[in-house]
Wavefront OBJ file of the C-alpha trace (Angstrom):
o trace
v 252.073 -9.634 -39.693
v 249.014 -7.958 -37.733
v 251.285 -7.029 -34.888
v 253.520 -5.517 -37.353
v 250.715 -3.271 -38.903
v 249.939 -2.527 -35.674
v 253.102 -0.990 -34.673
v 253.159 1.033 -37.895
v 250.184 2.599 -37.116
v 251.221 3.266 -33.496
v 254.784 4.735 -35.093
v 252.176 6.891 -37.689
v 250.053 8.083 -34.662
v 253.050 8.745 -32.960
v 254.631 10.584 -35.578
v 251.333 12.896 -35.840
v 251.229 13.817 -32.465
v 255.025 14.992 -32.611
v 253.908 17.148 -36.164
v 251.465 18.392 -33.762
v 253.865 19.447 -31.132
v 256.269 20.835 -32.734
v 253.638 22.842 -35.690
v 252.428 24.418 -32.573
v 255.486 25.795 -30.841
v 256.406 26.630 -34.668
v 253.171 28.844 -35.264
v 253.762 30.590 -31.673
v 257.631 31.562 -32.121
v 256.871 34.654 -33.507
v 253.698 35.969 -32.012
v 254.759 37.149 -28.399
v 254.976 40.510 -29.521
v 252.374 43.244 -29.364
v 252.775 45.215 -32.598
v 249.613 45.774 -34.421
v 248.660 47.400 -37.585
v 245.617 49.127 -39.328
v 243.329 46.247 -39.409
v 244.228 44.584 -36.072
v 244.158 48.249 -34.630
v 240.320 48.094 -35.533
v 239.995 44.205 -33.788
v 241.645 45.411 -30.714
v 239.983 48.801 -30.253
v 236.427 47.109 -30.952
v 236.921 44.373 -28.238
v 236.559 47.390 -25.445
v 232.706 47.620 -26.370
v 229.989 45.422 -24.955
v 228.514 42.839 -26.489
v 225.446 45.268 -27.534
v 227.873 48.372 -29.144
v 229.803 45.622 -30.959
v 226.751 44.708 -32.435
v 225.517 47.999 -33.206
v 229.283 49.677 -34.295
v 229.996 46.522 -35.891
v 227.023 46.845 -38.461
v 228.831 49.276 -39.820
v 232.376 47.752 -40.772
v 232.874 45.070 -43.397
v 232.396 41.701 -41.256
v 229.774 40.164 -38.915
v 230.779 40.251 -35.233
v 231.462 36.882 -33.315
v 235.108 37.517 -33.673
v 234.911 40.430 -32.336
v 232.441 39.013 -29.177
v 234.837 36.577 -28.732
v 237.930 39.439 -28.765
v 235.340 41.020 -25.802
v 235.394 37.908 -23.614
v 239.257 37.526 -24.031
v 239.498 41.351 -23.038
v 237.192 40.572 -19.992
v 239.371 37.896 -18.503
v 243.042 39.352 -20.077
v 242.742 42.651 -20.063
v 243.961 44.867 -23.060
v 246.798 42.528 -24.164
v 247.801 42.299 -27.451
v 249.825 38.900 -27.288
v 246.423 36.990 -25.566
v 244.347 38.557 -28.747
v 247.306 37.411 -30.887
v 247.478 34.050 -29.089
v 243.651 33.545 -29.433
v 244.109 33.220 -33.811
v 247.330 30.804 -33.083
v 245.054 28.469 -30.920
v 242.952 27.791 -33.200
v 245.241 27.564 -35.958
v 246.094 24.540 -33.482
v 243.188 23.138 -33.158
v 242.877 23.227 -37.176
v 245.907 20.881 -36.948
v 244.593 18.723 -34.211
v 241.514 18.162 -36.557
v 243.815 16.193 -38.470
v 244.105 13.232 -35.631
v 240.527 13.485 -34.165
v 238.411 14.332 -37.036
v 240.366 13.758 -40.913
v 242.284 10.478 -39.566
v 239.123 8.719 -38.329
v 237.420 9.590 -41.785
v 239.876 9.117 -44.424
v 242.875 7.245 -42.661
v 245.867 7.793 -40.835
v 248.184 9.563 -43.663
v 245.436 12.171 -45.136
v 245.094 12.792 -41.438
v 248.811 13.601 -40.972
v 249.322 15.431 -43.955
v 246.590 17.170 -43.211
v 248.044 18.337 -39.617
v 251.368 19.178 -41.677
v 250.135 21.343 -43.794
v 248.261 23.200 -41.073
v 250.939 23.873 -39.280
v 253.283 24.530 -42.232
v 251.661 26.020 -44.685
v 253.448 29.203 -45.253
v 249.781 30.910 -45.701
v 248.913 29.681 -42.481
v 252.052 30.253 -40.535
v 251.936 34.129 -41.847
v 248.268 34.588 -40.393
v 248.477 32.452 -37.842
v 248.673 35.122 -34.841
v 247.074 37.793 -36.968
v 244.839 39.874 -34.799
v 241.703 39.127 -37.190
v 239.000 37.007 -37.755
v 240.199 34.365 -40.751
v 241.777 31.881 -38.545
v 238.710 31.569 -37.039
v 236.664 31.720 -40.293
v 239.405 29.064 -41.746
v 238.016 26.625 -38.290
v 234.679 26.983 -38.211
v 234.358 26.316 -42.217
v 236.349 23.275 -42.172
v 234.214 22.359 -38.946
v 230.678 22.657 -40.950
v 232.395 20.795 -44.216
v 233.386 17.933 -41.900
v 230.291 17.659 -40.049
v 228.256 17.899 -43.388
v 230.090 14.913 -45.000
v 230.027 12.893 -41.992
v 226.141 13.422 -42.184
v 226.182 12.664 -45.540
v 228.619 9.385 -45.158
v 226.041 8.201 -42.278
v 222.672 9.891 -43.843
v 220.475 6.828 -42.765
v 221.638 6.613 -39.045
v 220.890 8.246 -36.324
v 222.780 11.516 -35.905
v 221.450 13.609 -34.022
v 225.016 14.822 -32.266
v 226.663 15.528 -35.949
v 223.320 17.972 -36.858
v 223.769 19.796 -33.926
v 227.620 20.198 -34.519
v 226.785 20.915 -37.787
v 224.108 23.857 -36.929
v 226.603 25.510 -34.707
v 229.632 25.275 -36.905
v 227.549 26.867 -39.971
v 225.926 29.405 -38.382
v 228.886 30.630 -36.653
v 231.213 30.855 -39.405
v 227.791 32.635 -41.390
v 228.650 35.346 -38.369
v 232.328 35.580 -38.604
v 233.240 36.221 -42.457
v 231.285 36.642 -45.581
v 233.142 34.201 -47.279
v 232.264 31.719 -44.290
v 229.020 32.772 -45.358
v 229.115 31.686 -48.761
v 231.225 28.615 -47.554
v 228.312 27.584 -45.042
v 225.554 28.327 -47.555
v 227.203 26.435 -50.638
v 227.856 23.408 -48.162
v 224.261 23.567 -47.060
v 223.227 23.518 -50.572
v 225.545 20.475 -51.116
v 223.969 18.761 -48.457
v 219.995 19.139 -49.310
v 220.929 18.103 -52.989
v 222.253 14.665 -51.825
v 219.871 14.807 -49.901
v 216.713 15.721 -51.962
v 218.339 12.654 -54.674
v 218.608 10.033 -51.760
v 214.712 10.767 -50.876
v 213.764 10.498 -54.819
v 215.553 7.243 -55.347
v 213.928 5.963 -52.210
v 210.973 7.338 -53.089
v 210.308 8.697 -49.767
v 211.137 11.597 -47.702
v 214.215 10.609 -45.700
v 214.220 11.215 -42.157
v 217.873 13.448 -42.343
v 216.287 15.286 -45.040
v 213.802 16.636 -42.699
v 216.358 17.107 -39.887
v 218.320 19.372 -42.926
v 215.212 21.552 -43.633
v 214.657 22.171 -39.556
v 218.517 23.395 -39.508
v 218.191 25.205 -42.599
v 215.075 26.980 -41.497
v 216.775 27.692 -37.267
v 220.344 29.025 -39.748
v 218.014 31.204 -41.572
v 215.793 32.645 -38.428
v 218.927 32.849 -36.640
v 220.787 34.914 -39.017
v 218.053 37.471 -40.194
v 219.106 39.850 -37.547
v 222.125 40.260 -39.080
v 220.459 40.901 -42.634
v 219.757 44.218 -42.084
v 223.460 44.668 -41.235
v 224.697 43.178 -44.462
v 222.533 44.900 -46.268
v 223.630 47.944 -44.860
v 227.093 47.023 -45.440
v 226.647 46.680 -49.481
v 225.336 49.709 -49.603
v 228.401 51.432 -47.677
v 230.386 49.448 -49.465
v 229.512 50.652 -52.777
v 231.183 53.776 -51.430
v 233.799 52.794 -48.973
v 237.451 53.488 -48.829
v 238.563 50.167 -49.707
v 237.087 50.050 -52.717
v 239.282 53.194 -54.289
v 242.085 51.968 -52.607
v 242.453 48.429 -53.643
v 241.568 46.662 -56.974
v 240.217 43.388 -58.367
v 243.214 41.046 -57.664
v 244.110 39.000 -60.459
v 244.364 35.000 -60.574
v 248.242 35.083 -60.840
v 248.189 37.165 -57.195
v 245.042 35.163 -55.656
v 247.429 31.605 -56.875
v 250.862 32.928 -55.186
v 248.596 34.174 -51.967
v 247.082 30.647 -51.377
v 250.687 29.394 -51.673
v 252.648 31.973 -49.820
v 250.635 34.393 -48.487
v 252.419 37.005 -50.096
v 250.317 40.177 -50.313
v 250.495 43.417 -51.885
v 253.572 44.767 -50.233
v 253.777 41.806 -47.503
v 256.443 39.772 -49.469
v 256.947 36.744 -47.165
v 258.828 34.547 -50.311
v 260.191 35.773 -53.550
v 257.811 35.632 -56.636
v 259.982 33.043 -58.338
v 260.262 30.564 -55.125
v 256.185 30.702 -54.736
v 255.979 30.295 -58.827
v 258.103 27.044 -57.893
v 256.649 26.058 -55.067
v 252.645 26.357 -56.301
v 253.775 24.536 -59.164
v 255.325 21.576 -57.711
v 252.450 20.671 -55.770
v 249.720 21.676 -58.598
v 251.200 19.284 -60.510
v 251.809 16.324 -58.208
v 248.034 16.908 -57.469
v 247.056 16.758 -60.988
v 249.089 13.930 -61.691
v 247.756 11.974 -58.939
v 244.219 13.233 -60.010
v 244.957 11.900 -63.952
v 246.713 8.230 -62.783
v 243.740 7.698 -60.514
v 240.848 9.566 -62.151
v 238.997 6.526 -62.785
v 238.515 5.782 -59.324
v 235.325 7.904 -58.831
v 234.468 6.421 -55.740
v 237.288 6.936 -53.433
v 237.858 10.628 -55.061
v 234.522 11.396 -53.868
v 235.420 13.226 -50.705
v 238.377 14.573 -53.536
v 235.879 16.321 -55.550
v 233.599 17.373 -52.850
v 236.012 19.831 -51.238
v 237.944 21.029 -54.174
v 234.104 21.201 -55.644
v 233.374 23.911 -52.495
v 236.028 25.141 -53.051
v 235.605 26.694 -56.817
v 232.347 26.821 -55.929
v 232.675 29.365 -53.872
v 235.323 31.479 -55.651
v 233.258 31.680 -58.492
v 229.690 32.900 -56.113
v 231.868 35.292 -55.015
v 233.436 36.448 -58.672
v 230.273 35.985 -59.388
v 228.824 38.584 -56.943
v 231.879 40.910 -57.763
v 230.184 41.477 -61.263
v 226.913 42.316 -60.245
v 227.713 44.782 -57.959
v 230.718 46.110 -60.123
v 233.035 45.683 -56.938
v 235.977 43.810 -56.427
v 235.158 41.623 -53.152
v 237.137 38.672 -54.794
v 239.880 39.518 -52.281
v 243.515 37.335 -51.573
v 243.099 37.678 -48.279
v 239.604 36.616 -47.483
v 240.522 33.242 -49.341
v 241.924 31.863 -46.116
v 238.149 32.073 -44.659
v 238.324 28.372 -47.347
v 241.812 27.618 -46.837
v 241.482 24.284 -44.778
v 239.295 23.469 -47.414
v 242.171 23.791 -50.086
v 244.716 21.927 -47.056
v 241.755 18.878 -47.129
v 241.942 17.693 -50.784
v 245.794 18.576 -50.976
v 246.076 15.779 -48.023
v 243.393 14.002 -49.792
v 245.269 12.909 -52.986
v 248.660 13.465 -51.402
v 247.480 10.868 -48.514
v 245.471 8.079 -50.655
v 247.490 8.634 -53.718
v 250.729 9.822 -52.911
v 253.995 8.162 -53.875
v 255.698 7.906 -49.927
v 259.042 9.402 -50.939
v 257.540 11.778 -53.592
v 255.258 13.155 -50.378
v 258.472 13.400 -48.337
v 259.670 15.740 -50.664
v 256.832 18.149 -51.193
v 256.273 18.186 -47.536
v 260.072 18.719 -46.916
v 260.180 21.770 -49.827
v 256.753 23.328 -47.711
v 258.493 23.163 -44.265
v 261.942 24.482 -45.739
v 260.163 27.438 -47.305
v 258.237 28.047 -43.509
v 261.667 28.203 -41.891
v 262.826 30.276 -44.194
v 259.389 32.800 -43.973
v 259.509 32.025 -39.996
v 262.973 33.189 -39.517
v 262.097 36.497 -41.289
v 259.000 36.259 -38.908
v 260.537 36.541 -35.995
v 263.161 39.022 -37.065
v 260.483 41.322 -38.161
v 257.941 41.355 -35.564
v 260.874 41.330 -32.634
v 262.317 44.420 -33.911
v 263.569 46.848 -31.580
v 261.806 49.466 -34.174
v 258.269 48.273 -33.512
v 257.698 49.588 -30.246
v 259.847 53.208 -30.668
v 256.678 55.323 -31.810
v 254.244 54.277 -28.708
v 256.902 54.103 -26.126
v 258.186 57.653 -27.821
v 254.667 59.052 -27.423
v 253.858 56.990 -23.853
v 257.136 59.118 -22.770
v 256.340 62.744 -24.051
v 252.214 62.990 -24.223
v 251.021 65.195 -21.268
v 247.640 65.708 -19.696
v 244.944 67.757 -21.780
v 247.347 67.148 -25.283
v 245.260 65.976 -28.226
v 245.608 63.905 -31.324
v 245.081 64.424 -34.916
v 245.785 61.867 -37.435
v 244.865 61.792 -41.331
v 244.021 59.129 -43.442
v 246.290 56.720 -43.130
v 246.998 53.429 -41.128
v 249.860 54.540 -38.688
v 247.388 57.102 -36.672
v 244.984 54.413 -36.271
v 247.627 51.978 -34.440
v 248.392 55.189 -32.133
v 243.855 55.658 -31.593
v 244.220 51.928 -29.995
v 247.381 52.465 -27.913
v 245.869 55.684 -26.750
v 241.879 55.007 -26.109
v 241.938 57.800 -23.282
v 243.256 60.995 -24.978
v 241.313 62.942 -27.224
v 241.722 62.273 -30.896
v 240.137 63.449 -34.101
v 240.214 61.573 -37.468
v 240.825 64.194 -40.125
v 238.769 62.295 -42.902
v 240.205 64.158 -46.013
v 239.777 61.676 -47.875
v 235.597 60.684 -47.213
v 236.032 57.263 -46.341
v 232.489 57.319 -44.871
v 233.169 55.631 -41.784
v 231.989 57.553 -38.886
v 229.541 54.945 -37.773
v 232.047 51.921 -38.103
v 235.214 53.787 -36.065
v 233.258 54.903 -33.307
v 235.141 51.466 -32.632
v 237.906 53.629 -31.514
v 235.880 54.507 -28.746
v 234.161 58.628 -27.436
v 237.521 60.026 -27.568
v 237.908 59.648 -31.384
v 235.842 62.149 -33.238
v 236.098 61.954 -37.506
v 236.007 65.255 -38.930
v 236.101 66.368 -42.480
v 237.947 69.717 -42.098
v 239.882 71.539 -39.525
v 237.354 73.325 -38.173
v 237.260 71.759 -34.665
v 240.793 73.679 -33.728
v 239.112 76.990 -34.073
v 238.930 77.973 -30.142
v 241.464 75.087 -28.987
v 244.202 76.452 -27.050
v 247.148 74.246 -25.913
v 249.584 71.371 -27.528
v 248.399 68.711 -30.103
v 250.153 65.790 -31.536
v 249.837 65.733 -35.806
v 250.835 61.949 -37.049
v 251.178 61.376 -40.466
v 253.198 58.697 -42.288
v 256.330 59.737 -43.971
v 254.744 63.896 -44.246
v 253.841 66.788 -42.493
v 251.052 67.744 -44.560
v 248.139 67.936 -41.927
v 250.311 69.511 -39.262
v 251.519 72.034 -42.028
v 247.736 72.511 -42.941
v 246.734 73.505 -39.438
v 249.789 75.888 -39.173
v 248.647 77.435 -42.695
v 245.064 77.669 -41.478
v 245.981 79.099 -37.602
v 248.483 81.808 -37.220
v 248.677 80.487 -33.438
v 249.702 77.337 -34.609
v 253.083 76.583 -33.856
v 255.702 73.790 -34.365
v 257.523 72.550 -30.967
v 259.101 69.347 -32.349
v 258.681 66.781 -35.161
v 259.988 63.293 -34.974
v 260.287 60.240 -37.573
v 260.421 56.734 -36.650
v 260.004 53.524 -39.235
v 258.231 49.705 -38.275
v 259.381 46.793 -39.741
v 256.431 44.618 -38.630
v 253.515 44.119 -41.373
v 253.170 47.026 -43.516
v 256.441 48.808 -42.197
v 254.332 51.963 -41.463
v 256.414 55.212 -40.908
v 255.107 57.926 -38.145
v 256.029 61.532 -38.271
v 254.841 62.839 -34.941
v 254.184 66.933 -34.983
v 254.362 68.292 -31.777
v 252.418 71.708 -32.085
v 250.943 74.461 -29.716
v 248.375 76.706 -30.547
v 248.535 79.944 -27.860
l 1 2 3 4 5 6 7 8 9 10 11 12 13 14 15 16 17 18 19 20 21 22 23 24 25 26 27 28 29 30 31 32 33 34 35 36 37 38 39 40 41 42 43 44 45 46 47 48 49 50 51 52 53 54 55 56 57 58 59 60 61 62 63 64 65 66 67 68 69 70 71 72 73 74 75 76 77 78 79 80 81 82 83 84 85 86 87 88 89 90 91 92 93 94 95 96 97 98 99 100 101 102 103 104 105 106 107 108 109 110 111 112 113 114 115 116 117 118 119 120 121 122 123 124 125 126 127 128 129 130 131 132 133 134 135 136 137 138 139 140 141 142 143 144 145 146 147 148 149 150 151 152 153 154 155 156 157 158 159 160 161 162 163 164 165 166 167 168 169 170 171 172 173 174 175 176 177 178 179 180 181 182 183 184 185 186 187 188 189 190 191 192 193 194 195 196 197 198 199 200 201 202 203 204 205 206 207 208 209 210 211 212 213 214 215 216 217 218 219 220 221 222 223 224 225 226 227 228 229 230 231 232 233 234 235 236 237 238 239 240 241 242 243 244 245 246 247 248 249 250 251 252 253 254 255 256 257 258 259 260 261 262 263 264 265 266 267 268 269 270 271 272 273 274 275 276 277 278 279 280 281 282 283 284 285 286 287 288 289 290 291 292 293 294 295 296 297 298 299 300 301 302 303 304 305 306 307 308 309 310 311 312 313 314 315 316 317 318 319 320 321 322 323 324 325 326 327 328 329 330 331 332 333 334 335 336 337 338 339 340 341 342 343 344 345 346 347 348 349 350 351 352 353 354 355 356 357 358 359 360 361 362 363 364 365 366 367 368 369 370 371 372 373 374 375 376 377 378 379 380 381 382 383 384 385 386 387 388 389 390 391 392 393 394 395 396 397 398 399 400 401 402 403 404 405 406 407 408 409 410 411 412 413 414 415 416 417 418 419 420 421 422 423 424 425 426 427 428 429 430 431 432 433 434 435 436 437 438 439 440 441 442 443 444 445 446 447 448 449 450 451 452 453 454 455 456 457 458 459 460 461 462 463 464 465 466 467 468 469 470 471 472 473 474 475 476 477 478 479 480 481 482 483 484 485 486 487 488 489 490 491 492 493 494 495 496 497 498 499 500 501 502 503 504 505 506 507
């Protein structure tokens, strides 16, 4: 009988290092390409900076800097390629998966670990950002990292630990420096953490030895992020006044649900509406199903209610937050900074509570739907389409030609394929950004009016979207302004963005 068990959990282990295997080559299959769009634009054309200017340029975006710092080393050793950047946020959507043989198996047993793994790797949410050129793969890591290192500290809190505290001081304060929400993630789990703690001391009636080790972390965290105060600080206040607050909107519970589900996004429609409907609801029910048949089982559902516990928590800080400052940072997208979070007490009750063949069929619907989303993947971000407006321009910009681009995301993809011509950002539109896209490096200048053309003689390139407006502005403005050639070309990858290059010439 015990060689039997034995076997089964060799065929298990097995088994989870094939979902490993093949969730890997799945994730990569569409991510050796080299399209990027507005927000990777950003990623890539920050990496170019030294560690110092990232710093500095990056106090004035939206999101602390290690990503970027990382993006700079990758640069260093790569060069300006796209696919290693791209191939950077797939590898550790990897190792996320691999945390689901070395760290959740060991922890909670060999089918939460494998589940775990699966969902990973399949998740359509994770699959669609898994080579995104941005910093919540890493974010989705390094959170799950300080969440598993806090409850192993918590599961041993009497031993001697030493290696898990200093696992668990890295892994905090580096996901505090890669997203806000990693931020509130860290700081809620910390919180978590010195409350146990604080109640183990009391009922001991002594001040536990791991409660000190918590305040000496706490205290290094705090020291070691109050450089970067100033920044964030800084930030709220643009913030208050920044582009992306006109442009987007508070996103309702219905959207945040399908995005956690799908990843479906504004107009990044990965599954039909109905088919994520289905698909969220299938497994919100299993799970509170499960939760209801076994709900009097406190003890087991512990590490149950401690992550879907973070979870909420967090949502609600940040709603929370959203009210007082009368913005909407409650935002789909930066939910996947908590995402392996949300993948641990899935696997949780799916794993320790799970009917086998009721699993099988859950986890079967999720990797149908990925196929499905995958296959669109790769058709989309292959497409012949993608590469027409750079190689276009590459082909027909000359020596001493300029750039001007208006206020929206197309130009900004052509400021990071272009670095060394000269460029100006006609901000119509006040974004108040000048100190965050010096990103795009001392050839972009952002200029409020059209001023800057007064004494320029000789050809400049006018990309707008899907209009001519700015390049018809200039020739309205400048009677020696005149058209040479305007052409249109469409994307399909991301946000399909449409370019109308305006050659002009002004004698």
């Amino acid at each position: 009988m015990q060689k039997i068990k034995e076997m089964f959990k060799d065929k298990i282990k097995c088994t989870h290092i094939l979902i490993i295997v093949i969730g890997i080559i799945f994730l990569a299959l569409s991510n050796f390409q080299s399209s990027i769009w507005f927000d990777e634009s950003y990623s890539v054309a920050i990496s170019a900076h030294s560690f110092a200017d990232i710093w500095s340029i990056g106090g004035h975006d939206v999101h602390p800097v290690l990503y970027y710092w990382i993006l700079h080393i990758i640069r260093y050793f790569f060069g300006n390629e796209i696919i290693a950047y791209r191939l950077f946020s797939v590898l550790v959507i990897s190792i996320l998966g691999i945390l689901g043989y070395t760290h959740i198996r060991k922890d909670f047993g060999e089918k939460v670990g494998l589940i775990f793994s699966f969902l990973s790797y399949f998740l359509p949410i994770t699959l669609v950002y898994s080579g995104e050129i941005r910093m919540y793969a890493l974010a989705m890591l390094l959170t799950t990292l300080t969440a598993i290192y806090a409850y192993r500290i918590y599961k041993n809190s009497d031993g001697k630990n030493t290696k898990k505290w200093v696992l668990f001081f890295i892994f905090s304060l580096s996901s505090a420096y890669t997203h806000y929400y990693s931020l509130a993630a860290s700081t809620i789990i910390n919180i978590m953490l010195f409350i146990f703690l604080v109640r183990k001391s009391v009922k001991a009636k002594k001040f536990v030895p791991n409660l000190r080790r918590f305040i000496i972390s706490a205290i290094i965290q705090i020291i070691a992020y109050l450089p970067w105060l100033v920044y964030l600080f800084l930030q709220m206040k643009q913030v208050s006044a920044g582009f992306w607050i006109q442009m987007s909107f508070p996103e309702t519970p219905i959207e945040m649900f399908l995005f956690q589900f799908t990843g479906n996004l504004n107009k990044m429609i990965y599954v039909p509406e109905w088919l994520g409907w289905t698909f969220g609801g299938i497994i919100c029910i299993y799970l509170i199903y499960l939760w209801i048949r076994n709900r009097k089982d406190k003890r087991r559902l512990k590490p149950f209610y401690l992550s879907c516990g973070a979870y909420a928590l967090i949502l609600v800080v940040i709603w929370i937050i959203s009210l007082v400052m009368s913005q909407p940072i409650l935002y789909a997208r930066y939910m996947l900074c908590i995402t392996g979070l949300f993948i641990f007490f899935v696997s949780y009750l799916m794993g320790k509570y799970g009917n086998k063949y009721i699993n099988i069929i859950v986890l079967a619907i999720t990797i149908a739907i990925s196929t499905y989303i995958n296959i669109g993947l790769v058709s989309t971000n292959y497409n012949e389409n993608n590469d027409k407006p750079i190689e276009y321009l590459e082909a027909n910009i000359e020596e001493g030609d300029i750039i001007v681009y208006g206020n929206e995301a197309s130009g900004f993809v052509v400021s990071a394929n272009f670095p060394e011509v000269k460029q100006y950002f006609f901000d119509g539109a006040y974004w108040n950004v000048d100190e965050a896209y010096k990103a795009y490096g001392p050839n972009m200048t952002v200029v409020h009016n059209l001023d800057m053309l007064a004494d320029y003689k000789g050809r400049l390139w006018v990309i707008n979207s899907n209009t001519t407006t700015i390049a018809n502005e200039i020739m309205d403005k400048y009677d020696n302004a005149k058209k040479l050639e305007e052409v249109y070309f469409y994307t399909e990858y991301k946000e399909k963005y449409e370019y109308t290059f305006c050659l002009l010439e002004m004698e």
